[in-house]
C-alpha positions in Angstrom: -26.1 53.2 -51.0 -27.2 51.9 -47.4 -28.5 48.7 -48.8 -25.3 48.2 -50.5 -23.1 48.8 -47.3 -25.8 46.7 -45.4 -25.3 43.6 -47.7 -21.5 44.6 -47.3 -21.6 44.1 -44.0 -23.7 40.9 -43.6 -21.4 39.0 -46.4 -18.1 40.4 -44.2 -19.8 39.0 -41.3 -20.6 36.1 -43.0 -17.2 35.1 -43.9 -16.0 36.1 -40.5 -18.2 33.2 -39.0 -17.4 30.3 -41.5 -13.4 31.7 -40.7 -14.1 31.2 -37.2 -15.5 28.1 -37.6 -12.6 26.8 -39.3 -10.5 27.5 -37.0 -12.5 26.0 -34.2 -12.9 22.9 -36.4 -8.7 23.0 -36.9 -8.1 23.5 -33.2 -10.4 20.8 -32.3 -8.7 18.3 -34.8 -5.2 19.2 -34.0 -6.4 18.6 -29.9 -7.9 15.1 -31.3 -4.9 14.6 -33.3 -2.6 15.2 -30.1 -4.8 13.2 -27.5 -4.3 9.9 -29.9 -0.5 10.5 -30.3 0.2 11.7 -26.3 -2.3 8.5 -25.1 -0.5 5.6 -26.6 1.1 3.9 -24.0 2.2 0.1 -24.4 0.1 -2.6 -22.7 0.9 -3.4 -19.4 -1.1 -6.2 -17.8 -3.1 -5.9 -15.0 -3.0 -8.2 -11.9 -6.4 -8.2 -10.2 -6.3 -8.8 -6.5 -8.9 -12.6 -6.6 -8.6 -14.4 -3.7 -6.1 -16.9 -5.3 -3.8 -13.9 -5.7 -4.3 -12.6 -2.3 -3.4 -16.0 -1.0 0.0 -15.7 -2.6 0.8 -12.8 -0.1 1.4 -9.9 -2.6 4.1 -7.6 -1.7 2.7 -4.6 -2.6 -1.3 -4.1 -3.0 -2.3 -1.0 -5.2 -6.1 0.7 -5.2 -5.7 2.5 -8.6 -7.8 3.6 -11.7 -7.7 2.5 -15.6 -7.4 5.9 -16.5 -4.8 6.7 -14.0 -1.7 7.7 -15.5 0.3 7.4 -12.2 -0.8 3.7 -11.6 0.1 2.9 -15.2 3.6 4.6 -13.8 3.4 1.5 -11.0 2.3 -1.2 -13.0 5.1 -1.0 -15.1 7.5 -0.4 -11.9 6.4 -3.6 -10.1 6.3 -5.8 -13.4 9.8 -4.3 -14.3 11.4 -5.2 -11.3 9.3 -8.3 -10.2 7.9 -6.9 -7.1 4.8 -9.4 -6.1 2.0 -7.0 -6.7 -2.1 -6.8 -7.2 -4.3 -4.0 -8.1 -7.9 -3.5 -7.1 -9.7 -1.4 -8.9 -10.7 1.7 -6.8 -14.1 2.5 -9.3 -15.6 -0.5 -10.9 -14.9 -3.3 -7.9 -17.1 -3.4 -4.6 -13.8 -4.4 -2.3 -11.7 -1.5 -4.3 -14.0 1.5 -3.4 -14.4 -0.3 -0.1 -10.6 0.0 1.1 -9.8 3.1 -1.2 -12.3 5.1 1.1 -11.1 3.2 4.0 -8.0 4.3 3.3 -9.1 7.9 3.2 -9.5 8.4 -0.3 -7.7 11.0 -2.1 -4.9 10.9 -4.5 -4.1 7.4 -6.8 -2.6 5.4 -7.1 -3.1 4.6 -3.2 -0.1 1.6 -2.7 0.0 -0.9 0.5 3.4 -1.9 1.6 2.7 -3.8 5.1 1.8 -1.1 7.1 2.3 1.8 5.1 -0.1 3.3 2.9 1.8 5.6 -0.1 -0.1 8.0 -1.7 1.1 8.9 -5.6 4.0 6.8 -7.4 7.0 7.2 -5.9 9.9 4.7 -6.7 12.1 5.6 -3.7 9.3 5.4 -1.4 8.0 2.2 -2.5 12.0 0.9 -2.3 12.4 1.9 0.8 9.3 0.1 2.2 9.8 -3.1 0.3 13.2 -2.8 2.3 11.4 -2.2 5.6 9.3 -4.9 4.9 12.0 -7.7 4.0 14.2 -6.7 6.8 16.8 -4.7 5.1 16.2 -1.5 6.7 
C-alpha cells in the first residue's frame, strides 16, 4: 500500500509541475504578446545634432535616449509644431554623454531652451521658454 500512495504522490506532483509550467509559459507569452502590442509607436524621425545642424541655430537642443519614451513624447512635439530642434544622443555619442553629464545627468529627456535646461517632457514648460526666448514673455 505505501508503494502505491508513494507513486500517487510522485505522479500528483508530477502533474503539479508540468501545470505550473504552463502557466509560467502562458504568463510569459501573454507579457510577450503585450510588450509587442503596448511598444508600437509610429516612426518619428530623428534630427541628430552634426555640425551643419548646429549651425542652423536650433531652437531647442534635446540630450535624450532611443529607448526613452519621454523623448519620443518631444520628438513628436517639436516635429508637430515646427519648433527648430536637434537631439544628441545621451548613450551612444561622445558629445551627448559629454553635455548630458555636464548638465548633471539625471532624468531624460534633458531639453536646452537658451538658458534653461528642462528636465522631463513638459509642453507648457518648453512653450513658455520658446516664448522667453523669442521675446514674447
Amino acid at each position: 500500500m505505501t508503494a502505491m500512495n508513494d507513486s500517487i504522490e510522485k505522479q500528483t506532483e508530477s502533474n503539479n509541475k508540468k501545470k505550473s509550467n504552463r502557466s509560467g509559459l502562458f504568463v510569459i507569452a501573454i507579457f510577450v504578446i503585450g510588450m509587442i502590442f503596448f511598444s508600437r509607436q509610429e516612426a518619428v524621425n530623428t534630427i541628430d545634432c552634426t555640425p551643419d545642424i548646429i549651425a542652423t541655430k536650433p531652437d531647442v537642443i534635446m540630450l535624450g535616449a532611443w529607448w526613452c519614451s519621454y523623448c519620443y513624447k518631444a520628438k513628436k512635439y517639436f516635429q508637430k509644431n515646427k519648433i527648430h530642434y536637434c537631439e544628441y544622443d545621451m548613450e551612444n555619442t561622445v558629445k551627448g554623454k559629454r553635455l548630458y553629464e555636464k548638465h548633471g545627468g539625471g532624468a531624460v529627456p534633458i531639453i536646452l531652451i537658451g538658458k534653461y535646461q528642462l528636465s522631463g517632457f513638459n509642453e507648457q514648460q518648453i512653450e513658455a521658454a520658446l516664448d522667453t526666448l523669442k521675446g514674447k514673455n
